[in-house]
C-alpha positions in Angstrom: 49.0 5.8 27.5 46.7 8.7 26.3 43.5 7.9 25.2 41.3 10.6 23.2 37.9 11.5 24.1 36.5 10.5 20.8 38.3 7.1 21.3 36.1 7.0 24.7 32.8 8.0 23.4 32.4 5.7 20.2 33.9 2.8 22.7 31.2 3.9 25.3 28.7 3.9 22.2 29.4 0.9 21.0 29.1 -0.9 25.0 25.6 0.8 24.7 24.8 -0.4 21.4 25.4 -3.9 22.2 24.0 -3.5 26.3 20.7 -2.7 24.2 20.9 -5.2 21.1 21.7 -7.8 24.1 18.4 -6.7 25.8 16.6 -6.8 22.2 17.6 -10.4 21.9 16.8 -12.0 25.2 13.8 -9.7 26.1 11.9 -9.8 23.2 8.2 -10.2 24.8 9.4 -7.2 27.0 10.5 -4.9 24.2 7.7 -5.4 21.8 5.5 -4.5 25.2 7.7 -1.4 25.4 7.6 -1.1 21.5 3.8 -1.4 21.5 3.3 0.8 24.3 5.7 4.0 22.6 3.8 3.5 19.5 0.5 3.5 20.9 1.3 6.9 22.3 3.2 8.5 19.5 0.7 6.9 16.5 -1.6 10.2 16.5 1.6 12.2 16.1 2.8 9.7 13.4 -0.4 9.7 11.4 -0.4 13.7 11.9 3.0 13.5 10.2 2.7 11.3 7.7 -1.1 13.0 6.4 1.4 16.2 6.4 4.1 14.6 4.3 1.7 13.2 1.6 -0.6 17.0 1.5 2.8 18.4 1.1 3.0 17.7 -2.2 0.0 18.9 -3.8 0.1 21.6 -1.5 3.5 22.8 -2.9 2.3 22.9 -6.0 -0.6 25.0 -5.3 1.1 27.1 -3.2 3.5 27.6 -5.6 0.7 29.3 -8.2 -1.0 31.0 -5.9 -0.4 34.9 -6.7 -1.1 36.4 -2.9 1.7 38.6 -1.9 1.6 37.9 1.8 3.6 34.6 2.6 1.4 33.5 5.5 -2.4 34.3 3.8 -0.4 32.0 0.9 0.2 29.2 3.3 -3.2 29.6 5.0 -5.3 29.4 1.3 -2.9 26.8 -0.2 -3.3 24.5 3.0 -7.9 25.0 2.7 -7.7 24.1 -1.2 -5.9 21.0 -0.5 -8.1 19.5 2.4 -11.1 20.6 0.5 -9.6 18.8 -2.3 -8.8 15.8 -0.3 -12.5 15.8 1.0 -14.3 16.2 -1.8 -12.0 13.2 -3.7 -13.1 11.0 -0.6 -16.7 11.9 -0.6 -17.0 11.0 -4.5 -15.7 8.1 -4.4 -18.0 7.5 -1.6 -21.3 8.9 -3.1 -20.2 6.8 -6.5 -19.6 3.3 -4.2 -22.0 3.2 -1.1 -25.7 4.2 -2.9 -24.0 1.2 -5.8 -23.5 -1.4 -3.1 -26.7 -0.8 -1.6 -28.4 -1.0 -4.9 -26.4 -4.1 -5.9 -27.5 -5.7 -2.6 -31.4 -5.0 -2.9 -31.3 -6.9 -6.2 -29.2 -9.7 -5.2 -30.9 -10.7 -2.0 -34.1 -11.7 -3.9 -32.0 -13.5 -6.5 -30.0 -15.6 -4.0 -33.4 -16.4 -2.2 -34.5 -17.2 -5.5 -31.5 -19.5 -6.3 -31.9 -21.5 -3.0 -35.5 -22.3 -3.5 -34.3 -23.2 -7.0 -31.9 -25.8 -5.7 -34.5 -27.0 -3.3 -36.9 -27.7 -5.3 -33.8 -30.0 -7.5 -33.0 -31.4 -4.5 -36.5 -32.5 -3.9 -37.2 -33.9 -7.5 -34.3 -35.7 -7.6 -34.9 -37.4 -5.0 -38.6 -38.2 -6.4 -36.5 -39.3 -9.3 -34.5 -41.7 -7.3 -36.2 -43.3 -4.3 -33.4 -45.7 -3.8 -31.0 -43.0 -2.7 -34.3 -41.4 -0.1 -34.5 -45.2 1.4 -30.5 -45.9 1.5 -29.9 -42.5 3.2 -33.4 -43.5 5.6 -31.7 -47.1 6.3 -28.6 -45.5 7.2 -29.6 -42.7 9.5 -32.5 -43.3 12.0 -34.5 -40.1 11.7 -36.6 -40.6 14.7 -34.0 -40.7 17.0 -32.9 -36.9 16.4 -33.3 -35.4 19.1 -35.2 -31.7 17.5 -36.1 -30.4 20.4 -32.7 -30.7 22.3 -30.6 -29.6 18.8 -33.0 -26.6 18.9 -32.3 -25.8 22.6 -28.8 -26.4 22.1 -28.6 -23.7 19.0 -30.1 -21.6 21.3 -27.8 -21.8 24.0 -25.1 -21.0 21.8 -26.9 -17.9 20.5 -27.2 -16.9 23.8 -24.2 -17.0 24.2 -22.5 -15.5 21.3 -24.9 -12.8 21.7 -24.0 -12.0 25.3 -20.2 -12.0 24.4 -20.9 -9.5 21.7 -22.5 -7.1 24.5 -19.5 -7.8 26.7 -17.6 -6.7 24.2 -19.6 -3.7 22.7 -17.9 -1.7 25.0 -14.5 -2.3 24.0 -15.5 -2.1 20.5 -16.8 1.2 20.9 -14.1 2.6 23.2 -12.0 1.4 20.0 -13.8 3.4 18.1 -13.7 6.4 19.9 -10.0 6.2 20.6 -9.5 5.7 16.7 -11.9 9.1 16.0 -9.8 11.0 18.9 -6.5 10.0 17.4 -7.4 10.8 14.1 -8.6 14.8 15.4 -5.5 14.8 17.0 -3.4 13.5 13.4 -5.1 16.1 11.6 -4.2 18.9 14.0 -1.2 17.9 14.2 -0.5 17.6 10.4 -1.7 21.2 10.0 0.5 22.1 12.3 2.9 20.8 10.7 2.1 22.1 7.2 1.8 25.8 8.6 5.3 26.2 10.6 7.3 23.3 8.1 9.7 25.9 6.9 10.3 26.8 11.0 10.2 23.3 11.8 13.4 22.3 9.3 15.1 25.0 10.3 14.8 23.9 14.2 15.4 20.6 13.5 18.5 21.5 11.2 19.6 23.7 14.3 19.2 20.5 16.6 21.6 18.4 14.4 24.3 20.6 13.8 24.2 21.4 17.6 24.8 17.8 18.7 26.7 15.7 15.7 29.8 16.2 13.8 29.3 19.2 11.0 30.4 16.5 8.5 28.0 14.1 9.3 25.3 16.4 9.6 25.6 17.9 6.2 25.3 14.3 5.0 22.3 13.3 6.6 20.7 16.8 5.7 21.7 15.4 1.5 20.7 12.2 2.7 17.0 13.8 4.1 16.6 15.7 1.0 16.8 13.2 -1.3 14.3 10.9 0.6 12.1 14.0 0.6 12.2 14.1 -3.3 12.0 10.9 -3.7 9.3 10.1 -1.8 7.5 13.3 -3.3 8.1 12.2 -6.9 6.7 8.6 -5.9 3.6 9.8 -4.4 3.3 11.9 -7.7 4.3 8.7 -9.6 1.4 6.6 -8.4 -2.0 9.3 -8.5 -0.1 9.6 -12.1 -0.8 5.7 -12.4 -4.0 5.4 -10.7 -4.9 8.2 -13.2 -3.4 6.2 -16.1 -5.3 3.1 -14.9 -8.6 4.1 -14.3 -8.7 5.6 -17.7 -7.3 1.9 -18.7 -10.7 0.3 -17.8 -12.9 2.8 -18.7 -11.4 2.3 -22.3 -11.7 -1.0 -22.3 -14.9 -0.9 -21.0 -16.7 1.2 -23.1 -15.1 -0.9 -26.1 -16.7 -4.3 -24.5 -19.8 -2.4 -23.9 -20.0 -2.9 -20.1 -22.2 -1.5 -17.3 -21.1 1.4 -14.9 -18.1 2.5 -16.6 -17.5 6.2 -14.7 -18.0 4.0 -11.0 -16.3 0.9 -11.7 -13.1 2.8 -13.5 -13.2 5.8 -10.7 -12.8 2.4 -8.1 -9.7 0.7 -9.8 -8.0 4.1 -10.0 -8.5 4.6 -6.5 -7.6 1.4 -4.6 -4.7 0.6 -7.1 -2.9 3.5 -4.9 -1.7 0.6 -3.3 1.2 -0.7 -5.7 -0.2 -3.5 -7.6 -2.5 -5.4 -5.6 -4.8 -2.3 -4.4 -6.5 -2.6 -8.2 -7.9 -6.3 -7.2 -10.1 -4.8 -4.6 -11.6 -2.8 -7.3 -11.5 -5.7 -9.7 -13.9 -7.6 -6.9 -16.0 -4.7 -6.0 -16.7 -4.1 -10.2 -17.1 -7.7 -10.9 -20.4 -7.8 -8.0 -21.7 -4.9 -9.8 -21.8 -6.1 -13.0 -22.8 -9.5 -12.0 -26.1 -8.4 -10.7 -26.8 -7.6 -14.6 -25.3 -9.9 -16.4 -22.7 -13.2 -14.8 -21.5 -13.9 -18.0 -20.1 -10.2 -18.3 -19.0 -10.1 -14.7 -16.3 -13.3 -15.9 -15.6 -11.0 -19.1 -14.3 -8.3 -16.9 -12.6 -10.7 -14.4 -10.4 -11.7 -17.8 -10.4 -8.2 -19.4 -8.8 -7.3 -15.5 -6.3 -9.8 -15.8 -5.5 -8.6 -19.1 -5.0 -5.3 -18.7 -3.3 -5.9 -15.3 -0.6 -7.7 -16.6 0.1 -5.0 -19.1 -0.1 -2.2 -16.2 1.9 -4.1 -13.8 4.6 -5.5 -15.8 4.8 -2.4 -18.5 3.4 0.8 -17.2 3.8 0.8 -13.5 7.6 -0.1 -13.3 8.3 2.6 -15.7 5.8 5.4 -14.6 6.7 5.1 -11.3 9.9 3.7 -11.2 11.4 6.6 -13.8 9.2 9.3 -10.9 11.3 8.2 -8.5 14.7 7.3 -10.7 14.5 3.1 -9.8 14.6 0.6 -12.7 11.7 -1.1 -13.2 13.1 -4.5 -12.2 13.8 -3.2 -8.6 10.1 -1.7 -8.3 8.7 -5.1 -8.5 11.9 -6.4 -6.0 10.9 -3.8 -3.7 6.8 -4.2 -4.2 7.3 -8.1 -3.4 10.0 -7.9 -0.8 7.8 -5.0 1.4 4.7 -6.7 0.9 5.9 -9.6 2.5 7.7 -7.9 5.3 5.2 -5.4 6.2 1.8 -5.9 3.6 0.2 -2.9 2.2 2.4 -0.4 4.1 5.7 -2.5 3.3 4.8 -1.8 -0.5 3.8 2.1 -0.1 7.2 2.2 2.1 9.7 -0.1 0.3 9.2 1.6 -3.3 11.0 4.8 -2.6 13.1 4.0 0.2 14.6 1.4 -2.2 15.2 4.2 -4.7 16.6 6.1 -1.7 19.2 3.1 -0.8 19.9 2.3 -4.5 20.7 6.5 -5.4 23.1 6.0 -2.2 24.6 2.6 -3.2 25.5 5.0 -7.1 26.7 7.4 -5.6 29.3 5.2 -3.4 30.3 3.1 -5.9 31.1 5.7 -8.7 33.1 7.8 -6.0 35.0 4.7 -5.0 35.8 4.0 -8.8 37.1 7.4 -9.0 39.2 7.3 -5.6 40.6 3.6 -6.7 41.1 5.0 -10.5 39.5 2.4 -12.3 39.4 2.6 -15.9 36.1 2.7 -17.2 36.9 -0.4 -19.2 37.3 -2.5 -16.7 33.7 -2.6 -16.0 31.8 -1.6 -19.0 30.5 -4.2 -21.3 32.7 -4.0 -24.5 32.1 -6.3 -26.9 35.6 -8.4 -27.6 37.1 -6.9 -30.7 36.7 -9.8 -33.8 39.9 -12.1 -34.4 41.6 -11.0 -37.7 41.0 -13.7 -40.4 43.5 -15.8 -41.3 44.7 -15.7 -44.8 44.4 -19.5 -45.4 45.1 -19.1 -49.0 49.3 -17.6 -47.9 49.3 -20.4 -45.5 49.1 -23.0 -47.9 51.5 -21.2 -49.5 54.1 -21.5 -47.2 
């Protein structure tokens, strides 16, 4: 009996498939070890790739308007305007937030100090007002036998301790922190890499994949690779588009309820709600300390006005900004918001959103080829309404 090499291989790959699923399975502690590990090594390079992705787009654009005949000066002057505008968007949000929080903080601290001596001093007339509750709590608990001086010594120790573990682990800390800063040198080197030589980079990586796979499956996954590019393009232009939509949301609403620190507070929201949906609370908490240092009755007005126009953004504009960017149905969106965030938090959402319009694109295109192959009239699925019953002529019946 002849057996063909293909035969061979995809029976050897499948052996190998389940060798390693097998291993998955009953090693588990040992491959997330192994998993941790690989990551650990590759996450600068991942970061680098992912920063290069996400500059990609604006980048694109401005490259695209840029009228400099020479290809590479092009490149070199489209990649410079988009980290410089990428820096200066971080640094004013920072400038706006930081010298706020600080301010916020200086006026709170004597307030809270304030409110504590205010309850003390309660605390101390009510109990003027009621000696029976001073002489049940006294008859209860025998003061003199508390021990101060050993309670003091014993808060002490624990102080000691606490603060000799935080010097024991300084060092780790900082090592964290360095090896965070080196990583993220290397990312950025690595994503401008990847932004100079991306056109030489597909091409190799095209070259790769023809080189080892089937032709026919390689021109698939090449389809399959652009469309996850534009997709993912469109949503990252979907959601600045809603964070733009957003922050100009609150700063409408407002100036209409006459509230405190409109540009900062509205320049916030638009910012953290680039996380889908729940990034906007952050902001929501952040405006709401701000405005409570003026005025606490305001601070609850903008907690509601939040709710308010979040319900509209997330339920009305958001599905349909973002999920007609990226060609996914507004129900989906919120599927795939809810489903990622659970599986994988913040990052699930950011991920889940276009990968599920990747996977649903996909799904149409299979089932509309296999309705073509199968020959299935169109109205077999499509909703026709049932054609009214002809009316009966109840007069000629009684008739005959």
């Amino acid at each position: 009996m002849h057996i063909e090499k293909k035969t061979i291989r995809n029976i050897f790959l499948i052996v190998v498939g389940a060798i390693v699923l097998y291993w998955i399975l009953n090693e588990t502690e040992r491959f997330s070890a192994v998993w941790n590990t690989v990551t650990g090594i590759l996450s600068p390079f991942i970061l680098g790739a992912t920063l290069a992705f996400i500059l990609n787009v604006p980048m694109r654009g401005i490259e695209a308007n840029l009228d400099i005949k020479s290809p590479g000066i092009r490149r070199a002057v489209a990649m410079a305007l988009t980290f410089v505008v990428m820096v200066a968007v971080i640094c004013a949000v920072f400038l706006l937030v930081i010298p706020q929080i600080s301010a916020t903080i200086r006026i709170l601290v004597p307030k809270i100090v304030a409110f504590f001596a205010m309850v003390e001093e309660k605390i101390v007339a009510f109990l003027a007002a009621n000696p029976q509750l001073l002489e049940m709590v006294s008859a209860n608990i025998d003061l003199d036998s508390i021990d101060l001086s050993g309670l003091i010594q014993k808060v002490m120790d624990v102080l000691g301790n606490s603060v000799s573990n935080l010097a024991s682990h300084a060092f780790t800390l900082v090592g964290g922190i360095t090896g965070a800063v080196v990583d993220g040198v290397i990312g950025i080197v690595f994503a401008l890499y990847c932004l100079a030589r991306k056109d030489i980079l597909a091409v190799q990586g095209k070259k790769l994949l023809y080189a080892l796979l089937p032709q026919r499956f390689c021109d698939e996954t090449v389809r399959i690779l652009r469309l996850t590019n534009r997709t993912f393009s469109s949503f990252i232009s979907g959601q600045c588009l809603e964070a733009c939509i957003l922050g100009g949301l609150f700063a409408v609403s407002m100036a209409i309820l006459k509230m405190p620190y409109i540009t900062l507070i509205s320049v916030l929201i638009g910012v953290t709600s680039l996380v889908p949906l729940v990034g906007a609370f952050v902001g929501c908490i952040l405006g709401a300390f701000f405005i409570l240092v003026n005025d606490p009755m305001q601070a609850v007005w903008f907690i509601v006005m939040f709710l308010v126009v979040q319900q509209i953004e997330g339920n009305l504009i958001y599905p349909r900004v973002v999920g007609n960017s990226i060609g996914l149905p507004g129900m989906w969106v919120l599927v795939a918001v809810t489903v990622g965030g659970d599986l994988m938090g913040v990052g699930g959402m950011l991920l889940m959103i276009p990968l599920t319009s990747v996977l649903y694109t996909l799904l149409r295109e299979f089932t509309n080829n296999r309705l073509a192959v199968r020959n299935v009239p169109r109205e077999k699925y499509q909703d026709v309404p049932a054609a009214p019953e002809p009316e009966h002529d109840t007069a000629a019946e009684e008739m005959e």
